[in-house]
C-alpha positions as CSV (number, residue, x, y, z in Angstrom):
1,X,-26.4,-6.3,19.2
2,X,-26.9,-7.4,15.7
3,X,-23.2,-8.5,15.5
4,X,-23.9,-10.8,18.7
5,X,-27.2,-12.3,17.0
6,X,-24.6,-12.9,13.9
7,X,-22.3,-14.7,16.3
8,X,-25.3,-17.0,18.2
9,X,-26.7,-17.7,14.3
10,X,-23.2,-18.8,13.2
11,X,-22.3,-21.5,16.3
12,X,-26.3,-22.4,15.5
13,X,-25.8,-23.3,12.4
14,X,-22.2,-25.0,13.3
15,X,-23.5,-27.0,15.8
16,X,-26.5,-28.4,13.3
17,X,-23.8,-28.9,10.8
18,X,-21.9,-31.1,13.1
19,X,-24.6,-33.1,14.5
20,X,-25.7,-33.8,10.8
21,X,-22.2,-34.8,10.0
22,X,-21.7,-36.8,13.2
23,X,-25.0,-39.3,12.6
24,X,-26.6,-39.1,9.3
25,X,-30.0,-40.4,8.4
26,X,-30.9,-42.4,5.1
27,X,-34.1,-44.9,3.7
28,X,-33.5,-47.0,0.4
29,X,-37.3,-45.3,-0.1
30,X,-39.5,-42.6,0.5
31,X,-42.8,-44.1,-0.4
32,X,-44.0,-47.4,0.7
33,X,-47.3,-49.7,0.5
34,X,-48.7,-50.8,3.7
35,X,-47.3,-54.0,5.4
36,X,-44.3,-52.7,3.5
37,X,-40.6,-53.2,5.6
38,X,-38.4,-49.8,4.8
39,X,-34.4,-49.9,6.0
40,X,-33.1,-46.9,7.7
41,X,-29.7,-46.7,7.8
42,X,-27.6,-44.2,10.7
43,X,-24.0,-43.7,9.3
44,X,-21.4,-41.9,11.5
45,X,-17.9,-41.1,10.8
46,X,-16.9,-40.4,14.5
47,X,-14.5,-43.3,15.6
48,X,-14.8,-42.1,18.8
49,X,-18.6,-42.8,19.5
50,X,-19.1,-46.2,20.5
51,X,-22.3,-48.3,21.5
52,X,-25.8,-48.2,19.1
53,X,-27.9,-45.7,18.5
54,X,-30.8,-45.2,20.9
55,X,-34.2,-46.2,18.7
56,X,-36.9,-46.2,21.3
57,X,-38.4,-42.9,19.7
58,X,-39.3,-45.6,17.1
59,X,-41.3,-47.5,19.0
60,X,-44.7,-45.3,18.5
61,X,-44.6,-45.3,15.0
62,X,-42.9,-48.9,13.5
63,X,-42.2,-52.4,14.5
64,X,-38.5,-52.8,14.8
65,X,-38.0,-56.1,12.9
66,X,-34.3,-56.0,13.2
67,X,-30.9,-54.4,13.3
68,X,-27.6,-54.4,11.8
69,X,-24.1,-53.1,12.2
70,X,-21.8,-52.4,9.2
71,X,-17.9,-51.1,9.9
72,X,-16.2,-49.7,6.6
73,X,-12.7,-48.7,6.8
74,X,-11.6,-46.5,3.7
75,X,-7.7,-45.7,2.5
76,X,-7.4,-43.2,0.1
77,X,-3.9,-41.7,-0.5
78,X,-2.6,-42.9,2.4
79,X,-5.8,-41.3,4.2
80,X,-7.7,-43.9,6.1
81,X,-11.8,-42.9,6.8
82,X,-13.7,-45.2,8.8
83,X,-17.6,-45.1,9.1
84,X,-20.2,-47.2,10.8
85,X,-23.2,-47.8,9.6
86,X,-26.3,-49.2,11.4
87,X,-29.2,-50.6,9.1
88,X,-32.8,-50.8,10.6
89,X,-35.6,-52.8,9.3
90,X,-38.8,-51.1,10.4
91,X,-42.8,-51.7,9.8
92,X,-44.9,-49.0,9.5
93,X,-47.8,-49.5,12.5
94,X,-49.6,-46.8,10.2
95,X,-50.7,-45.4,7.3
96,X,-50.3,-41.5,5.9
97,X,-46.8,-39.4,6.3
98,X,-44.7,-40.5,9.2
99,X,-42.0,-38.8,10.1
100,X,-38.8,-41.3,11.1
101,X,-37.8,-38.9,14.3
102,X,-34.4,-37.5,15.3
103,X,-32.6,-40.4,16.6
104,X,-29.6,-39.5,19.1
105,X,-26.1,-41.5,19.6
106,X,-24.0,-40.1,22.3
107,X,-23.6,-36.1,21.5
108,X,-25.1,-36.5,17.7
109,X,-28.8,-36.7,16.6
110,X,-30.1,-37.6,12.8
111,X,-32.5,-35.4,11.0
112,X,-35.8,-36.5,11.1
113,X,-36.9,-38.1,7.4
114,X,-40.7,-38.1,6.0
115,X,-41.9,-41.6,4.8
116,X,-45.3,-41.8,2.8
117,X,-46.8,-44.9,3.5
118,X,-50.2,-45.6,1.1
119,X,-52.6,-48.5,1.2
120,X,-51.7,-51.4,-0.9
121,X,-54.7,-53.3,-3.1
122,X,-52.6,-56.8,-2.8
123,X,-54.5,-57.5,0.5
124,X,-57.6,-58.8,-1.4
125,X,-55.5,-60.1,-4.6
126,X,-56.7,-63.5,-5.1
127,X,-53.2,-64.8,-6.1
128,X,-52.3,-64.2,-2.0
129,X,-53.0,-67.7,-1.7
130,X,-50.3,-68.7,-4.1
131,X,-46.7,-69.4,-1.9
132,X,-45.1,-67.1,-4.5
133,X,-46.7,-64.4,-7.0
134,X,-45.9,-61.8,-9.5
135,X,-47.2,-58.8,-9.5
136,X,-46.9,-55.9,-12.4
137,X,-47.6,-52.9,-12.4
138,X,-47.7,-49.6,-14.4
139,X,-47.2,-45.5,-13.2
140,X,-49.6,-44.9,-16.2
141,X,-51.5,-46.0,-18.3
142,X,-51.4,-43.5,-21.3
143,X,-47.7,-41.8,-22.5
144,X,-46.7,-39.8,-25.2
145,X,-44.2,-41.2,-27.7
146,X,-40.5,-41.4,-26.6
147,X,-41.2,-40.5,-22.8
148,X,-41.3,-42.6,-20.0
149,X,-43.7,-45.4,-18.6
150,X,-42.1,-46.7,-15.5
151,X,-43.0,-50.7,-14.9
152,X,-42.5,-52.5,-11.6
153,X,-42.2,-56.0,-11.0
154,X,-42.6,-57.4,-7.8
155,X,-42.2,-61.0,-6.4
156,X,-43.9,-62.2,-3.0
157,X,-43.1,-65.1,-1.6
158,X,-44.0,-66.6,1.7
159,X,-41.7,-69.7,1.3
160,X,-37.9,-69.9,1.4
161,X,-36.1,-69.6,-1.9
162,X,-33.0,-70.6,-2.9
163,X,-30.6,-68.1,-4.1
164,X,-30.9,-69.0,-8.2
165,X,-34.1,-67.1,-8.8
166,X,-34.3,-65.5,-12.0
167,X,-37.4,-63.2,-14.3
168,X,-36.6,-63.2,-17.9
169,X,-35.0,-59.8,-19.8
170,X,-37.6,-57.3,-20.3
171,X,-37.4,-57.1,-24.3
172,X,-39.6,-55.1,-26.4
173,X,-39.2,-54.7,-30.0
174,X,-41.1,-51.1,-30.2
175,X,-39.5,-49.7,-27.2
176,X,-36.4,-48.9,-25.6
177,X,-36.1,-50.1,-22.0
178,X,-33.6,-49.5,-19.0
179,X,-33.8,-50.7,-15.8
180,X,-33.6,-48.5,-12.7
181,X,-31.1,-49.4,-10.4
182,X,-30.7,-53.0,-8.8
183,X,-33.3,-55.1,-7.3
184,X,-35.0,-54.3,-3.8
185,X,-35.5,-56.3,-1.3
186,X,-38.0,-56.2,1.5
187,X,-41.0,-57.5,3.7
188,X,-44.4,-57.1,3.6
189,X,-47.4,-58.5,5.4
190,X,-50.3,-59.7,3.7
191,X,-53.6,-61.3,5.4
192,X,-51.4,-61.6,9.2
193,X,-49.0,-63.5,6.5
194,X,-45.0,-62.2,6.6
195,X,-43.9,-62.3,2.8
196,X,-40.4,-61.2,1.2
197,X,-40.4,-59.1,-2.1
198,X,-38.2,-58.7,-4.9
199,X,-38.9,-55.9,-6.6
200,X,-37.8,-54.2,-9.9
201,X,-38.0,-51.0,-11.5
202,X,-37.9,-50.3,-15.1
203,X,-37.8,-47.3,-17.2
204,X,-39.8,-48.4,-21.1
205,X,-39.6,-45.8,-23.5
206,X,-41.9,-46.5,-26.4
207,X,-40.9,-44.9,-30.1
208,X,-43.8,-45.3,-32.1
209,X,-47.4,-44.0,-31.0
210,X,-50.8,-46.5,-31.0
211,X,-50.2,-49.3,-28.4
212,X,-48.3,-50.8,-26.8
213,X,-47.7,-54.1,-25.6
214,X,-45.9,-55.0,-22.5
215,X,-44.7,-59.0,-22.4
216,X,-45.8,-60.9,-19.6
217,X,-42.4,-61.9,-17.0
218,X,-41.6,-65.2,-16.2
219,X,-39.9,-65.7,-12.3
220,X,-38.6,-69.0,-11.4
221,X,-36.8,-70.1,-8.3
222,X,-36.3,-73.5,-6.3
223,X,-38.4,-73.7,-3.0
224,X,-36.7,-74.7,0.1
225,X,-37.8,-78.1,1.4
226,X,-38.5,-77.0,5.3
227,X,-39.0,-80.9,6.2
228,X,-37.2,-83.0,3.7
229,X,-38.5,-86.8,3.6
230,X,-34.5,-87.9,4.9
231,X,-31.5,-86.3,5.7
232,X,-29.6,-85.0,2.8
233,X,-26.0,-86.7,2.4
234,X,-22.9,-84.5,2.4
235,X,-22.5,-82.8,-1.1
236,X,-26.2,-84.1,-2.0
237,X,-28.5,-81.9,-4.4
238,X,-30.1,-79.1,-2.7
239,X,-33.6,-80.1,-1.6
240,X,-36.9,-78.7,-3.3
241,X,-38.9,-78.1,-6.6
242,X,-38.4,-75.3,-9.0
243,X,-41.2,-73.2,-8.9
244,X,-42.1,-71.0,-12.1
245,X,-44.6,-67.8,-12.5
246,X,-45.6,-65.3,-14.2
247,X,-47.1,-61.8,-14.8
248,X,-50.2,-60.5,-16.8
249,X,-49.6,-59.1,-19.9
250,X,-50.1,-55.4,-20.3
251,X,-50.8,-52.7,-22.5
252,X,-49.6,-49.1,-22.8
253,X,-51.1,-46.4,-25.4
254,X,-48.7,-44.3,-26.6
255,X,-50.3,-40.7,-27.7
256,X,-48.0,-39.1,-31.3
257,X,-46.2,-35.6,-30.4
258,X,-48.8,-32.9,-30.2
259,X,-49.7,-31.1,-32.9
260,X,-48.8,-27.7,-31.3
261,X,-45.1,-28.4,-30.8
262,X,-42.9,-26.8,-32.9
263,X,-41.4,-29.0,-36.2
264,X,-38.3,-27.9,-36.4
265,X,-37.2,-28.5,-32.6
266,X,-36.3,-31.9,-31.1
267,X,-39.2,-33.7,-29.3
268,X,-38.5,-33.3,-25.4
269,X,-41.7,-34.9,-23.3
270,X,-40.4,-34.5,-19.2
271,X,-42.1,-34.6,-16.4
272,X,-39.7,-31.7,-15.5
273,X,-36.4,-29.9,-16.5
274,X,-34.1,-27.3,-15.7
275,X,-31.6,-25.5,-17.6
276,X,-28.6,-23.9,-15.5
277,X,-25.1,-22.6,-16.8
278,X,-21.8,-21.9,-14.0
279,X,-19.0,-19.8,-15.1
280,X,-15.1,-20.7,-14.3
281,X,-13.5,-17.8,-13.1
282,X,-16.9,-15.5,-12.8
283,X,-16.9,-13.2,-15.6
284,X,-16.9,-10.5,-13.5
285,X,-13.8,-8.4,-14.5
286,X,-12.5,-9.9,-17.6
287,X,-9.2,-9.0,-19.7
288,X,-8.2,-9.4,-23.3
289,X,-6.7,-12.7,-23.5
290,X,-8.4,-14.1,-20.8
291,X,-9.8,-17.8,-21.0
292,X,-13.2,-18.3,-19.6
293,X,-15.0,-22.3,-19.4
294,X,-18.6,-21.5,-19.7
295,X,-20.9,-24.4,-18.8
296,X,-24.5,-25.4,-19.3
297,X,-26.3,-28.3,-17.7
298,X,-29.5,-29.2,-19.0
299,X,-31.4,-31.9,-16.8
300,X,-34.7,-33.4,-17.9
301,X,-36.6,-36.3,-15.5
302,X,-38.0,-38.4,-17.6
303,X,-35.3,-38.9,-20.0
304,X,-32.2,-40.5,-20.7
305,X,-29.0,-38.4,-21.3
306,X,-28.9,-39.7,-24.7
307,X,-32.1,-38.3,-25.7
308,X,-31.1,-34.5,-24.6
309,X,-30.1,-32.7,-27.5
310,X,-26.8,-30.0,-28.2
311,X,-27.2,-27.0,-26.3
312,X,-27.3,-23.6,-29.0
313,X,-23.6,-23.0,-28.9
314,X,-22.1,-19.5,-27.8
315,X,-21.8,-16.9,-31.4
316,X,-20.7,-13.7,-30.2
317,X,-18.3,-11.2,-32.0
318,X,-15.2,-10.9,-30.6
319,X,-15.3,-14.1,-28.6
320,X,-12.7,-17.3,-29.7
321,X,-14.4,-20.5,-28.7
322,X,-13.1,-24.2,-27.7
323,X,-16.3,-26.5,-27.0
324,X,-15.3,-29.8,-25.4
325,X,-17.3,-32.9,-25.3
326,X,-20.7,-33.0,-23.8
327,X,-20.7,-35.0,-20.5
328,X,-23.6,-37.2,-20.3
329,X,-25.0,-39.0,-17.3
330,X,-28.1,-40.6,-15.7
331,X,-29.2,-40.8,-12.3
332,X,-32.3,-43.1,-10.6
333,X,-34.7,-41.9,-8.5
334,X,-38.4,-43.0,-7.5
335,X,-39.9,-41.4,-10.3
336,X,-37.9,-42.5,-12.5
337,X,-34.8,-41.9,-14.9
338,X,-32.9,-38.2,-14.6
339,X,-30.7,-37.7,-17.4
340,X,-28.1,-34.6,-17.2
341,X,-26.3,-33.3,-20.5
342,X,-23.1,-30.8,-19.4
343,X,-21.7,-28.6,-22.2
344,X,-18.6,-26.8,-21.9
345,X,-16.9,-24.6,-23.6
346,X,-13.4,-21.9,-23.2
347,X,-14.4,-18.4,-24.4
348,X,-11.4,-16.4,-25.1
349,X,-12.3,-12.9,-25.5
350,X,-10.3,-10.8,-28.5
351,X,-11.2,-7.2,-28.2
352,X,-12.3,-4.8,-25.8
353,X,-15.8,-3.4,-24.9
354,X,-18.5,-5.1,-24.2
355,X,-20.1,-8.5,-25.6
356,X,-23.1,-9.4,-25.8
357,X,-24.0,-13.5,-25.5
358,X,-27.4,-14.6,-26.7
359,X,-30.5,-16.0,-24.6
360,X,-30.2,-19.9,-23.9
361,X,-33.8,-21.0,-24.6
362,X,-34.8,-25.0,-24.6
363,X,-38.1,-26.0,-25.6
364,X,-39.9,-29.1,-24.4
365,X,-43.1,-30.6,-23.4
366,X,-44.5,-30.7,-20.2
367,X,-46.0,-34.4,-19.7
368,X,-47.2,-34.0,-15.9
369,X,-49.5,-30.9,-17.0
370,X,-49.4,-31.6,-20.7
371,X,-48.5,-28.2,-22.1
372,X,-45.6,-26.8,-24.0
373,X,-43.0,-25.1,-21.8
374,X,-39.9,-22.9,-22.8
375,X,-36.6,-22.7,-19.9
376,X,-33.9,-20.2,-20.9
377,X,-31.2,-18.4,-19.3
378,X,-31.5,-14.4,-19.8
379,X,-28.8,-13.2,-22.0
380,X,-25.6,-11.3,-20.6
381,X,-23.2,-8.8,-21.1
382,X,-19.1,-9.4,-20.6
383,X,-17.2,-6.2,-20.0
384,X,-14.0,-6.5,-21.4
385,X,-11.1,-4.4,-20.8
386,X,-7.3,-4.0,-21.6
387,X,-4.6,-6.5,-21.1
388,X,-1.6,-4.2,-20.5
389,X,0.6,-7.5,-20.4
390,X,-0.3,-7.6,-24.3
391,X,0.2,-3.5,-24.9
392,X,3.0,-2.5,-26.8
393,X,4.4,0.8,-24.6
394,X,5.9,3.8,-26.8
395,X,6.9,6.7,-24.5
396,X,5.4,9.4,-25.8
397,X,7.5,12.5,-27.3
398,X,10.9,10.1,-27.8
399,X,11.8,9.9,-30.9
400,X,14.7,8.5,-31.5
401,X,12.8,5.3,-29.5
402,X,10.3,5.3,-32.3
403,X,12.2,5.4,-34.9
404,X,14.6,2.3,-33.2
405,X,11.3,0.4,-33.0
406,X,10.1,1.4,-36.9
407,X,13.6,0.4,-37.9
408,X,13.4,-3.0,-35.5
409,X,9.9,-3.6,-37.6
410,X,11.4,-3.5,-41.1
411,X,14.3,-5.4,-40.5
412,X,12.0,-8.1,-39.8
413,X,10.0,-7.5,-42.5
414,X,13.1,-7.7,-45.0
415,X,14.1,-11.0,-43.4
416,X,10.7,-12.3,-44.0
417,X,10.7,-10.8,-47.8
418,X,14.4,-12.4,-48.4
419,X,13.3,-16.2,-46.6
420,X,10.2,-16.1,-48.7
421,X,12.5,-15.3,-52.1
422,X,14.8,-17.9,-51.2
423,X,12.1,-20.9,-50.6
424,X,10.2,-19.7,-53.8
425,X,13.3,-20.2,-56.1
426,X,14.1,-23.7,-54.4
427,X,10.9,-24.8,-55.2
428,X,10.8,-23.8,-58.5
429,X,14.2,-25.4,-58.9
430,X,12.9,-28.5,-57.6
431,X,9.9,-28.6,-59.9
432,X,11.8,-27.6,-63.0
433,X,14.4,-30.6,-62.2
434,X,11.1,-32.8,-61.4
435,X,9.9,-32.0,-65.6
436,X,13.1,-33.9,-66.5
437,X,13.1,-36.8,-64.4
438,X,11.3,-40.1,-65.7
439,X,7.9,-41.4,-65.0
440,X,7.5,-43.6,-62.1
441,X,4.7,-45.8,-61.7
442,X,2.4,-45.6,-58.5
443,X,3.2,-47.6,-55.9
444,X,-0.2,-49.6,-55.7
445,X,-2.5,-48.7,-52.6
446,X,-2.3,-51.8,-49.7
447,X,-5.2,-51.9,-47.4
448,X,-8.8,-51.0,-48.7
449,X,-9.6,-47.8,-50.7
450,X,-11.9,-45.3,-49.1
451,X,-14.8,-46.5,-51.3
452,X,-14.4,-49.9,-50.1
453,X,-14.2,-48.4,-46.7
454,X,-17.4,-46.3,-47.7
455,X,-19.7,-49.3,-48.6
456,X,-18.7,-50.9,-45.3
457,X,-19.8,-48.3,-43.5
458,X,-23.1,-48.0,-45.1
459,X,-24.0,-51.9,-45.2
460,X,-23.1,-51.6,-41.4
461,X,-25.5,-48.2,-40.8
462,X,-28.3,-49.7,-43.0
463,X,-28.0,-53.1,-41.0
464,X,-28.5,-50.7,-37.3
465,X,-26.1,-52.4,-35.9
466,X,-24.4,-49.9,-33.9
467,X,-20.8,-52.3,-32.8
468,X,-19.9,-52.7,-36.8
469,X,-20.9,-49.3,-37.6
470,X,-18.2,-48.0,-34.9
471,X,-16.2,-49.8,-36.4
472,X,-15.8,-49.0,-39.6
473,X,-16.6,-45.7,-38.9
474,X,-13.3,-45.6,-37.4
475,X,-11.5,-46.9,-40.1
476,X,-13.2,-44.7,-42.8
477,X,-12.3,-41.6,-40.8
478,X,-8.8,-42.7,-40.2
479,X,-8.2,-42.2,-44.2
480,X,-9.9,-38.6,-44.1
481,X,-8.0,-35.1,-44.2
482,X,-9.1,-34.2,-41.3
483,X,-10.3,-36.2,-37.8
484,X,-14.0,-37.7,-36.7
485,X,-14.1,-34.6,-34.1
486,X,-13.0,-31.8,-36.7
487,X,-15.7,-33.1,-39.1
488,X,-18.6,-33.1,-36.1
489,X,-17.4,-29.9,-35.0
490,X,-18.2,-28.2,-38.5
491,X,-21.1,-29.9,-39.0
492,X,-23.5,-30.2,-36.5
493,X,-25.9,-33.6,-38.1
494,X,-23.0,-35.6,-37.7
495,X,-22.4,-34.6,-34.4
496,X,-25.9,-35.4,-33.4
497,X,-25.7,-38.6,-35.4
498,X,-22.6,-39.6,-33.4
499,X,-24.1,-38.5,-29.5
500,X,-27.2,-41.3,-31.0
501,X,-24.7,-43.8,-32.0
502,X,-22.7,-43.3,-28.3
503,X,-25.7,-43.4,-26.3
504,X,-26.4,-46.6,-28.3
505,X,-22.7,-48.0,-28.0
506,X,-23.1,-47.4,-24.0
507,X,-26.2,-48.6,-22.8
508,X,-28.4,-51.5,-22.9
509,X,-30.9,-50.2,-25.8
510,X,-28.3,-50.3,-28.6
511,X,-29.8,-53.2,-30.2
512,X,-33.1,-50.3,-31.2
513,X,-30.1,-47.9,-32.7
514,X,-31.1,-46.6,-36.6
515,X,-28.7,-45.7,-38.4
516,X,-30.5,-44.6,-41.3
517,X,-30.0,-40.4,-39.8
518,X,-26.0,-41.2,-39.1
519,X,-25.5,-42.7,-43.0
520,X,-27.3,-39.3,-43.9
521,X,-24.7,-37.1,-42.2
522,X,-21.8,-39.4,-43.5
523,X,-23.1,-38.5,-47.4
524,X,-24.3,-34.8,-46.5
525,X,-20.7,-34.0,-45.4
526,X,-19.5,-30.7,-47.4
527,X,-17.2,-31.8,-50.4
528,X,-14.2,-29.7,-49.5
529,X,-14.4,-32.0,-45.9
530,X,-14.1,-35.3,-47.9
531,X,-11.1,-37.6,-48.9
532,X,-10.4,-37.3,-52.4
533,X,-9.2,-40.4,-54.1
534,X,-8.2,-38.6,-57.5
535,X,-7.0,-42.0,-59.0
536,X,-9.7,-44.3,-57.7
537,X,-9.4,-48.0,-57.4
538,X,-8.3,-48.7,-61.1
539,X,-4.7,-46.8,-60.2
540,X,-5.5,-44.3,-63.3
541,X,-6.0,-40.5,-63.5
542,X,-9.7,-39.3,-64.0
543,X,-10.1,-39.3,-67.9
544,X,-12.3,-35.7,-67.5
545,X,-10.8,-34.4,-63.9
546,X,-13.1,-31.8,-62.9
């Protein structure tokens, strides 16, 4: 009995599985205003399926205000995948959760899909009079230093625009900003009145605490003439009047870090975050020898990647270990920015027993119930055992095969001992010949000397400007004894310094980038990790080498 309820759960779940596969159900959002338009888009991957969706269960809920069909045909590797995709505009009738129902084509039915629809204050906003408006608007109004205050922008117009609309850069000098994802279009009605939106979404992260001030954002467009005075000739002007608006200024206060967080640990205000780690193979059964890529993914929302700091790196005893880069990335969603930091790194393991690997704790600030929070991953044990395809066998109570192997052993030993002899007198040959050969002068240095490479870097660091200060970064290190990534790996500011001057190199904000903390690094670099320059610039010997 219980392996035929097995059986009936597995088709179950098969069939749901392929009905989910054969029609899927999407909205560009989850959470709307009233009079709002949201677009549901059916995909299906099933050639075979032809005709439109049925959408009458629609009907009780939303106003259909239109439909249309989208075919995609994919080649990959000589692989061709086609999908259709049906995009419906729909108006809530109703406000509250709605639930979009299960919507069938042929054998396959969508999954139903929640929709919060809330009542919008722009009904009785005076500027609904105006033919096009600007509205702003802020998720808070209070944030703590370096986290996020999301601003949205939207435009409603119930005139025709022309297609050269443009709102001015969002630029503020005590704040890093980063816009969420392209513009949204859509419909809403306001006083029996049809008007489209633009809107935009912008993540502001402010970096010093007191207030703030948000710019007001300047929209302009040209407005279709709908009766022009006389018929435009061919290849004429396009008819209408540029139209230009703005939004109200706005003001943010920005709280310092609390007092009760920790000094000496990186300031980390989410709304939430999550700390995970995945093993490749599972180190279930591991041998001596035996490489293992350990990885830990630390995702914050409310940050960008660039603001997640090094995860504590893997210090066990008997453990080798290869870290790689940290993959950074950011993803959008309706709350805002998600930023994801991946750390990998090969274990090798070098003895036998067991290991023990620390606790993985991260410590951050908890800005939707304002308290200090700690996420960790519990520590674990790796059981290591014998490689036998590294064991030497020696048969036991064979002599004669030990003593063949003790005899093998010296005779490489000797070799060794006479190769060594015969390299040390060459080279003191060579250096007593060397004593009697004349003087020759020093070829003078071409190209710049590390210290005129040094004071480029620094002018560039002190002047934050983080394109020149890649730059000669590069050529500075390329006269070093060892490379940029040797010299981070060993010492852990300047690889910190170098994820801020990346994250500034690769995103819109790098025009806020210090580089006051990467300048520090470059002069708090160990000694014995420097290029030495015995001879200097002048060509001479120290007068007093050290």
């Amino acid at each position: 009995m219980t392996r035929f309820t097995a059986l009936l759960l597995s088709l179950f779940l098969w069939t749901v599985g392929a009905q989910a596969e054969g029609l899927v159900a999407s909205v560009d959002r989850s959470r709307v205003n009233s009079g709002e338009t949201v677009e549901l888009t059916l995909e299906s991957s099933d050639v075979t399926q032809f005709g439109r969706p049925d959408l009458s269960a629609l009907e009780p809920l939303f106003e259909v205000r239109g439909t249309r069909q989208v075919n995609q045909l994919t080649t990959l590797g000589g692989d061709s995948h086609a999908t259709t995709r049906w995009i419906i505009t729909l108006l809530p009738r109703q406000n509250g959760t709605i639930v979009i129902p299960s919507l069938q084509l042929g054998d396959y039915k969508s999954q139903p899909i929640s929709l919060q629809v809330v009542e919008s204050a722009t009904q009785n906003s005076p500027n609904t009079l105006a033919p096009v408006f600007i509205e702003a608007s802020l998720d808070q109004d209070t944030v703590y230093v370096q986290a996020q205050a999301i601003l949205t922008l939207r435009i409603y117009h119930s005139v025709s625009l022309f297609d050269d609309s443009n709102v001015t850069p969002l630029q503020i000098s005590d704040g890093r900003v980063e816009q969420l994802g392209e513009p949204r279009t859509y419909e809403k009605v306001i006083n029996g009145l049809r008007h489209g939106v633009i809107e935009l979404r912008y993540a502001i992260y402010p970096q010093h605490s007191g207030v703030l001030t948000i710019p007001a954002q300047v929209f302009s467009a040209t407005l279709v003439d709908a009766q022009p005075t006389q018929a435009p000739a061919p290849q004429s002007p396009k008819q209408g009047k540029l139209i230009r608006v703005s939004s109200a200024e706005m003001i943010l206060t920005v709280n310092a870090k609390p007092a009760g967080y920790p000094a000496d640990i990186p300031w980390l205000p989410a709304r939430s975050l999550s700390l995970s780690e995945s093993w490749s193979p599972e180190p279930d059964r591991i041998q001596v020898g035996d490489s293992l890529t350990r990885s830990l993914t630390l995702k914050a929302e409310g940050l960008a990647s660039s603001q997640l700091p090094p995860l504590p790196i893997t210090d066990a005893n008997g453990l080798r270990r290869y870290p790689d880069q940290p993959q950074l990335s950011n993803q959008h969603s309706e709350r805002g920015l998600i930023g994801s930091r991946e750390d990998r790194e090969a274990l090798v393991p070098t003895r036998t027993g067991q290991i023990e690997l620390s606790p993985v704790e991260v410590i951050w600030w908890n800005t939707h119930e304002d308290h200090l929070e700690r996420s960790s991953l519990p520590a674990r044990t790796l059981h290591v055992v014998n490689n036998p395809n590294l064991a030497v066998d020696t048969p036991v109570g064979n002599a004669p095969l030990a003593v063949t192997a003790d005899s093998e052993e010296l005779w490489y030993w000797k070799l060794s001992t006479l190769i060594l002899a015969c390299t040390t007198l060459l080279g003191f040959g060579l250096w007593w010949r060397a004593r009697w050969q004349p003087a020759l002068l020093r070829v003078a240095q071409t190209g710049p000397s590390p210290r005129t490479l040094l004071d480029d870097l620094k002018r560039a660091c002190q002047a934050n400007d983080p394109q020149a200060t890649r730059q000669a970064l590069d050529a500075w290190a390329r006269q070093q004894p060892e490379t940029l990534a040797d010299m981070a790996a060993r010492f852990v500011p300047l690889s910190d310094a170098l994820d801020g001057l990346n994250g500034a190199l690769y995103s819109e904000a790098g025009q806020y980038w210090q580089g006051e903390d990467l300048w520090r690094a470059i002069r708090a670099i160990p000694i014995a990790e420097r290029v030495h320059d015995p001879v200097g610039d002048s060509g001479l010997p120290p007068l007093y080498p050290k």
